[in-house]
C-alpha positions in Angstrom: 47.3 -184.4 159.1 49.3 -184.6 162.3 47.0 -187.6 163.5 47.4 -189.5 159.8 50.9 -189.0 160.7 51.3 -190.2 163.9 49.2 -193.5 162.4 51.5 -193.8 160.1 54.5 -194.0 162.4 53.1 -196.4 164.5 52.1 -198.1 162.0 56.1 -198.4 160.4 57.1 -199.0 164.0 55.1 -202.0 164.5 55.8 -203.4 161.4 59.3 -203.0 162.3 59.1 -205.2 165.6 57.0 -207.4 163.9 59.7 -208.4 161.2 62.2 -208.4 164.0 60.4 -211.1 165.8 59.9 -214.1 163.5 63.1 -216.0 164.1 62.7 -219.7 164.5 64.4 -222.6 164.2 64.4 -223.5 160.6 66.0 -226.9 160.6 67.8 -229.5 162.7 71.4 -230.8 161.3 72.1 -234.1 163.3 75.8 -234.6 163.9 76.2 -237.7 166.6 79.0 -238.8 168.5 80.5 -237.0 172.0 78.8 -234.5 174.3 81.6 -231.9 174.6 81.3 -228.6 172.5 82.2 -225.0 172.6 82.3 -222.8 169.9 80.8 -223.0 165.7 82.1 -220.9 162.8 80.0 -220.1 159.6 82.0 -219.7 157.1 79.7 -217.7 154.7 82.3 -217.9 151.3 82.5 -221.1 151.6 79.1 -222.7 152.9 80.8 -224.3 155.9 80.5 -224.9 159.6 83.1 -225.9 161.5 82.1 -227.5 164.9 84.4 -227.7 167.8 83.2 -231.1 169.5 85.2 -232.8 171.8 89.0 -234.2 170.1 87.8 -232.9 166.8 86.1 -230.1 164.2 83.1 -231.3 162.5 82.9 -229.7 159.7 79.0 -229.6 157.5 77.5 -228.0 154.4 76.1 -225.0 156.0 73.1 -225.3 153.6 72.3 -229.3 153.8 73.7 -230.1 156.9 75.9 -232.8 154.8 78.7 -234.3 156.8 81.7 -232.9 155.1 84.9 -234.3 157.0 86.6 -234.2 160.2 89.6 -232.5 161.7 91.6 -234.5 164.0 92.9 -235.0 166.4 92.4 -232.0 168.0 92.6 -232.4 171.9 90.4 -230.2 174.1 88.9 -228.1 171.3 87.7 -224.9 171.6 87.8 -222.4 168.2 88.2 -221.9 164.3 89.7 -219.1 162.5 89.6 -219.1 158.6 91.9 -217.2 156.4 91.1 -217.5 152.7 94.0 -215.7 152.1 96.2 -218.6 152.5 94.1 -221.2 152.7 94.0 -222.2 156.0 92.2 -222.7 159.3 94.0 -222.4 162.9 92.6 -224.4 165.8 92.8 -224.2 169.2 93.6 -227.3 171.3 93.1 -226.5 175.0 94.0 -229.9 175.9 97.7 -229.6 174.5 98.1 -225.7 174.6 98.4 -226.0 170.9 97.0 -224.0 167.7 96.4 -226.9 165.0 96.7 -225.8 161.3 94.5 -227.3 158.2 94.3 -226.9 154.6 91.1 -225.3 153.7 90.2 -227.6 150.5 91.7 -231.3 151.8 90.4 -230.8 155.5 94.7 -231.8 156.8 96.5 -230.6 159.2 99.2 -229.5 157.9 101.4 -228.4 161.0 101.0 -228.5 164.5 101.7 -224.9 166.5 103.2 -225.4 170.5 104.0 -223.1 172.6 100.1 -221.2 173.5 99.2 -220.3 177.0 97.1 -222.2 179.5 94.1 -223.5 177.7 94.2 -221.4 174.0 90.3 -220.9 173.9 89.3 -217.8 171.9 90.7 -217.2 168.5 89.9 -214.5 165.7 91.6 -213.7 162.9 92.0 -209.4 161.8 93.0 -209.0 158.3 93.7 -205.4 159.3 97.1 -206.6 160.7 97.3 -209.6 159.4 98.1 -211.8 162.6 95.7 -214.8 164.1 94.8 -213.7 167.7 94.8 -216.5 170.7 93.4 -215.9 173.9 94.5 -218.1 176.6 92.0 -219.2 178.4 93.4 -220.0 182.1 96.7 -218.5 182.3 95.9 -215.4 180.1 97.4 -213.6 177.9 96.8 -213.4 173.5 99.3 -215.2 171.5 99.7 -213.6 168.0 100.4 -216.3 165.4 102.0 -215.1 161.6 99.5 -217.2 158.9 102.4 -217.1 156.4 104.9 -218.3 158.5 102.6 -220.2 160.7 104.7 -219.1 163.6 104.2 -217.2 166.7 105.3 -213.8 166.4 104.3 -212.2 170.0 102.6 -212.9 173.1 100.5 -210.1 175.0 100.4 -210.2 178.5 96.7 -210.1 180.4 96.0 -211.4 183.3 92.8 -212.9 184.0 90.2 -215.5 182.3 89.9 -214.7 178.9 87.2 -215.1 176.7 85.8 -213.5 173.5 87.8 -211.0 171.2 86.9 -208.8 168.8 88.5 -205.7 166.6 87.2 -201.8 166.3 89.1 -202.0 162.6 90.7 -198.8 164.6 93.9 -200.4 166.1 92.6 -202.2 169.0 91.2 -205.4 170.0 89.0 -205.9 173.1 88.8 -209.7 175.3 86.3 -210.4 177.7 87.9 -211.4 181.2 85.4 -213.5 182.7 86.6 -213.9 186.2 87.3 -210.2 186.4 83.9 -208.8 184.8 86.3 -206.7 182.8 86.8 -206.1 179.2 90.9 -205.5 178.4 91.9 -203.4 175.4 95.3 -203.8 173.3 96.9 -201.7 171.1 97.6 -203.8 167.9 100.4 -201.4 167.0 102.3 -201.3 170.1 100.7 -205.0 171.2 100.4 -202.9 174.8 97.5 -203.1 176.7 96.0 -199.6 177.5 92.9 -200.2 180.0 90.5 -202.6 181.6 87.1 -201.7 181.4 84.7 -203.0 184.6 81.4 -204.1 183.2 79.9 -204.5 186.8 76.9 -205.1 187.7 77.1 -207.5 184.6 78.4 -210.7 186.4 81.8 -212.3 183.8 81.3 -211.6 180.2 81.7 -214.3 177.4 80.1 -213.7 174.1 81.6 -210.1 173.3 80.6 -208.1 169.7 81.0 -204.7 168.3 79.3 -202.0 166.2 82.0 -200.1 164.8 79.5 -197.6 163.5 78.0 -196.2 166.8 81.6 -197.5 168.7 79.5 -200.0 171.1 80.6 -203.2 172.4 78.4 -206.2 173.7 79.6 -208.6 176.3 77.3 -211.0 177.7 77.0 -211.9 181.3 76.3 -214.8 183.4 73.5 -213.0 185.4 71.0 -212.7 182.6 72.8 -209.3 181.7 74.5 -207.4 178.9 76.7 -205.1 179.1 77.1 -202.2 176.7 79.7 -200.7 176.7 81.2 -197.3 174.2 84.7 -199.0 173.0 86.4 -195.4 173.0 86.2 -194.3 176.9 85.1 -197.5 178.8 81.9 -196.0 179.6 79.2 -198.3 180.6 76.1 -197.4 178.3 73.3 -199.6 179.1 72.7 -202.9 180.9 69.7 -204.7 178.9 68.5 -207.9 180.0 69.3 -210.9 178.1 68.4 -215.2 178.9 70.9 -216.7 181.6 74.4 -217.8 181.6 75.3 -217.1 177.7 78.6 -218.4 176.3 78.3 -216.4 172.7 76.8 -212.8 171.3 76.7 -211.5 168.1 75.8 -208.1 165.9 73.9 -207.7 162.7 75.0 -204.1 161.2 72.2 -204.9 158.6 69.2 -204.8 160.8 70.8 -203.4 164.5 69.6 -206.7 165.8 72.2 -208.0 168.6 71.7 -211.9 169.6 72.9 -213.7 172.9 73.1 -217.3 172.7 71.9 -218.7 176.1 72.2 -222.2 178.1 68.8 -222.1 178.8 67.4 -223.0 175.4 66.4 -219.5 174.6 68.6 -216.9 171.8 67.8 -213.0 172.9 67.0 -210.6 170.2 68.1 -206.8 171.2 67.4 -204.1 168.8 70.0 -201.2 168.9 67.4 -198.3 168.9 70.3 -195.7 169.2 73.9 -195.6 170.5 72.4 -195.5 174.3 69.3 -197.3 173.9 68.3 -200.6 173.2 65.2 -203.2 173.4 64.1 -206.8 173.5 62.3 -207.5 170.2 62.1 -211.7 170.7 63.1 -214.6 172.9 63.6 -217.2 170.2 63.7 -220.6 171.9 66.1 -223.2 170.7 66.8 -226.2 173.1 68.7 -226.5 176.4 72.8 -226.2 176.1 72.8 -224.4 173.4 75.2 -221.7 174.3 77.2 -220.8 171.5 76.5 -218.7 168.4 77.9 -218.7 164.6 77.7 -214.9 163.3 75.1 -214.2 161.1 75.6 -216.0 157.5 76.0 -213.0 154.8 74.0 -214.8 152.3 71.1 -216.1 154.3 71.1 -214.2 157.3 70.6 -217.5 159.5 72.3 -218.6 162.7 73.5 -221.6 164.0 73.7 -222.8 167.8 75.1 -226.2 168.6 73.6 -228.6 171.5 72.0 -232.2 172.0 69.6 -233.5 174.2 69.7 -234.0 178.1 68.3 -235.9 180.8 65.4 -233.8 182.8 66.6 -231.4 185.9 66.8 -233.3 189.1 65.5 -231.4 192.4 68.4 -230.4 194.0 68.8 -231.5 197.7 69.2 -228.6 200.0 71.9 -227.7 200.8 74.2 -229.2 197.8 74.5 -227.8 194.9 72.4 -228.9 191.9 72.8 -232.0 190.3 74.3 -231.2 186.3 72.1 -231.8 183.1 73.7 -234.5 181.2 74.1 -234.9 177.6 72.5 -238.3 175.9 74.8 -239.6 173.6 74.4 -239.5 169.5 72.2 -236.5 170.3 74.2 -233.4 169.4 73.3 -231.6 166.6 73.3 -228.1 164.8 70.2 -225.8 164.6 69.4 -223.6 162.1 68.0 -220.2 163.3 66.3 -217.3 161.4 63.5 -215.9 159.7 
């Protein structure tokens, strides 16, 4: 009986990995034009993706890949928050330290925000509290924006690099600080900050998620590294390793699957086995560049990365540093990744 048993469990647990480890990409969306990027939003309501490329958001049929409009201008681009509530989407412009507002249905901007830090880069929107949440990238700092007012009601004061943000649903949100290797923690009520967190030896942080169920964050690190950390004391859980030199990360509570986005061409699939423990279940590969991450769509479970093509590696010459990749023009395009 014990042995039937002991079949059986290995049985469940390979059956387990083996589901975990069919992602692929599914489809190719071309999208053209410029080679600068940075981050893509799924909107899963709505069956949209907004694309931060270059002086504008490209914004497809999340299903088709159909070309759906453009927002523009928006200099330096970087992210998109939605918020149904009152139909509308806040950009940030790193180029102009602005936060560009559009109506959701027409694809206009309807007013232009000044006033954000140094490169606004980062932005998230927490229904919770009901504010839109800009982290400025170079002179840091998170400026709060009111989406009924569309006016900024507070600034927070951080030093350091800031990157990725996201929100227990407990009163606090959490930033990467890349240059520091440090997550920062807010209190929403107070709009103090209460701690800064070292994830050392993980090397900058970027991509940062949560699981508010076992109170873990994720931040991923330049040196092929994640850092886990328990969003109540700081404590630094578990170091997994991931691909190198990620820009996004993102958490499935449905299947405990985490997923680092990395420059390499490659998207790491860690499974949370427990609070402390976690494993590499696939290294999905994707195509070089492609850094950043969409969350995982709510009706199809698929994520998308953004990237393009690129001329081949040149040896570098000793001494110097290596040559950069470059992007061939008309090339970008979305991928479609799941099971």
């Amino acid at each position: 009986m014990k042995n039937n048993i002991l079949t059986l469990a290995v049985v469940f647990i390979a059956s387990a990995f083996t589901a975990h480890a069919e992602y692929k990409v599914l489809n190719h969306y071309p999208v053209g034009g410029g080679v600068s990027f940075d981050y893509v939003r799924i909107d899963s309501s709505d069956r949209r993706l907004y694309i931060a490329h270059g002086v504008q958001v490209d914004v497809l049929n999340a299903d088709t890949g159909e070309k759906l409009g453009v927002i523009a201008p928006t200099k330096g681009v970087h992210g998109v928050a939605i918020v149904h509530r009152v139909n509308r989407g806040f950009i940030t412009c790193g180029g102009d330290r602005t936060v560009a507002v559009f109506d959701l249905k027409t694809l206009q901007i309807v007013k232009v925000i000044p006033g954000m830090g140094v490169k606004p880069d980062a932005i998230e929107y927490d229904e919770a509290t009901n504010r839109v949440y800009v982290a400025n990238g170079t002179s840091g700092g998170i400026t709060l924006i009111d989406p009924d007012t569309l006016s900024i009601s507070a600034n927070v004061p951080l030093v350091g690099k800031l990157e990725g943000m996201v929100f227990d649903g407990r009163g606090h949100v959490f930033v990467n600080t890349e240059d520091k290797s440090a997550i920062q923690v807010v209190d929403l009520k107070t709009l103090k900050a209460l701690a800064s967190w070292s994830i050392d030896p993980v090397e900058g942080g970027t991509g940062l998620a949560i699981d508010p169920a076992t109170h873990r964050l994720f931040s991923s690190g330049g040196n092929g590294l994640l850092a886990v950390v328990d969003s109540d004391s700081g404590r630094l859980v578990a170091t997994p390793a991931i691909g190198e030199d990620p820009d996004g990360d993102t958490f499935d509570s449905s299947t405990g699957l985490i997923f680092t986005s990395n420059v390499e061409g490659t998207i790491s699939v860690l499974h949370e086995d427990s609070a402390d423990k976690y494993s590499l279940v696939q290294t999905v590969p994707t195509a070089f560049g492609a850094r950043t991450i969409t969350g995982v769509d709510s009706k199809t479970g698929h994520l998308y990365v953004v990237t393009g093509k690129f001329t081949e590696a040149v040896k570098p010459v000793e001494g110097k540093k290596p040559a950069k990749r470059k992007m061939i023009p008309e090339t970008f395009e979305v991928l479609v990744i799941g099971q």
